[in-house]
N, C-alpha and C positions, 0 to 999 in steps of 0.2 A: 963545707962551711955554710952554704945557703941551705942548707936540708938542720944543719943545728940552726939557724936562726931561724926556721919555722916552727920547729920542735920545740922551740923556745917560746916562742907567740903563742901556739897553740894549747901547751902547757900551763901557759899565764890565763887565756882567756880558759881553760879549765878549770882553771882554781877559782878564777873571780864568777865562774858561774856558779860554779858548788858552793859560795858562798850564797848566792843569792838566792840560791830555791834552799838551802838546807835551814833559812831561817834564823840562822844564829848573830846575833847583835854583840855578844858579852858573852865571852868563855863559859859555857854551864850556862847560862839563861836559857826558858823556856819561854816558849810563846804561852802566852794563857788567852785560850778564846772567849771563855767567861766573859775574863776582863775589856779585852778587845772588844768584843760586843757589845759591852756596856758605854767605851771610848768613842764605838761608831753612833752607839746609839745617841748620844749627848752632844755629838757634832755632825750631827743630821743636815743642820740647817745651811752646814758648809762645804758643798760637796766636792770641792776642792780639794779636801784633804782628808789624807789618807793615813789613818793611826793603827798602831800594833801596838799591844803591852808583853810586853817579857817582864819576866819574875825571877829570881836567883835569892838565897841563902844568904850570899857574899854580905858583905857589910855596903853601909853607904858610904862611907870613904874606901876603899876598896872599888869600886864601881867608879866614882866618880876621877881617882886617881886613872884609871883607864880611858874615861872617855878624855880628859886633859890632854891625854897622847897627840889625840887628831881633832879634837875639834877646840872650842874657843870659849873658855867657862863665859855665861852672863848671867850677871846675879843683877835684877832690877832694884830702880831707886828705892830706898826704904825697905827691901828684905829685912825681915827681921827673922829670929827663931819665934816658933808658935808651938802651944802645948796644946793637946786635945781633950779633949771634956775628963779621959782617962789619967792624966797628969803626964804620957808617954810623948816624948818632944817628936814632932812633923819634922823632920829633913827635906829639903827639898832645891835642887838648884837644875837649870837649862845649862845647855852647851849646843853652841852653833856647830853643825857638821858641816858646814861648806865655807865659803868663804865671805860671805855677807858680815858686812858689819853690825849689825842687829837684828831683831827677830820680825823686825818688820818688812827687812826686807829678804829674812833666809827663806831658801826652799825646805830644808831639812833641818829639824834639829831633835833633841831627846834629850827628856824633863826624868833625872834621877830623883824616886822619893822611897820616902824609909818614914812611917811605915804605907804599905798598900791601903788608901781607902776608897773601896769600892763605891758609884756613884749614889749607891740608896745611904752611904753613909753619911756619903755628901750632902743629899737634899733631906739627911736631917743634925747637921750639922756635927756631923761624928759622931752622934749618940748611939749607936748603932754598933754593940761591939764586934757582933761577928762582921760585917763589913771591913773590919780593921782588920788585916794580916800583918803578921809580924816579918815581913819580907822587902827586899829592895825591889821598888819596880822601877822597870824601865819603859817608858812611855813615847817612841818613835813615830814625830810626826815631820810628813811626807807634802808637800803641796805640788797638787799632779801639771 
C-alpha cells in the first residue's frame, strides 16, 4: 500500500513536470520564438515579467472556451470589438490563471487574440499586413 502511494506521487510529479519543460499551454499550440522575442522585447522595461507566445490554427472561441475551464475570463471596462485598418475584427480577451481577483493583482494570466499582430504592426498601427497572421495567439504572462 505505501509503495502505490509513492508510485502514485511520483507519477503525479511526472506528469506535472513533462508538462512544464514540454511547453505546451493549449492542446496543438506552438511556442513561436519570433513572437516571443518580440513580447520580450517590448516589455524590456519590466523585468518582472516573463512572456511566451504560443500560436494554434484553433479558433478564438475554441481556445478561449478552454482557458474558461481553469482560469477566470476578465474582459475590462469598456472592451469593445475593434476592426483593423484591414476590415478583419481584432478578438481579444484575458483570463486570470490563479486566483487573484484582477490583473492587478494576478501573478499569471494569458491574453487570447485572433488575429496575431506582430509588435512592428503595432507601432504602425496595423498597417503592416504581413505583421498580421491569420492565427490565435496565446500570450502567457508570468510575474516572477
Amino acid at each position: 500500500m505505501k509503495c502505490a502511494r509513492w508510485l502514485f506521487l511520483f507519477l503525479c510529479f511526472a506528469a506535472a513536470a513533462s508538462c512544464q519543460t514540454s511547453g505546451k499551454l493549449y492542446p496543438g499550440a506552438k511556442l513561436d520564438p519570433a513572437a516571443t522575442s518580440e513580447a520580450k522585447l517590448a516589455a524590456a522595461s519590466q523585468p518582472d515579467i516573463d512572456i511566451s507566445v504560443y500560436t494554434t490554427a484553433d479558433s478564438f472561441e475554441k481556445v478561449c472556451d478552454f482557458f474558461r475551464k481553469s482560469g477566470k475570463e476578465y474582459k475590462p471596462i469598456g472592451a469593445r470589438a475593434r476592426k483593423l485598418p484591414t476590415g478583419q475584427e481584432l478578438k481579444d480577451t484575458l483570463f486570470i490563471l490563479d486566483n487573484a481577483a484582477d490583473l492587478m493583482t494576478t501573478r499569471k494570466w494569458v491574453k487570447v487574440q485572433r488575429p496575431y499582430i506582430g509588435q512592428y504592426g503595432l507601432a504602425r498601427g496595423a498597417q503592416n499586413a504581413s505583421s498580421i497572421r491569420d492565427v490565435t495567439a496565446i500570450v502567457l504572462t508570468a510575474k516572477k
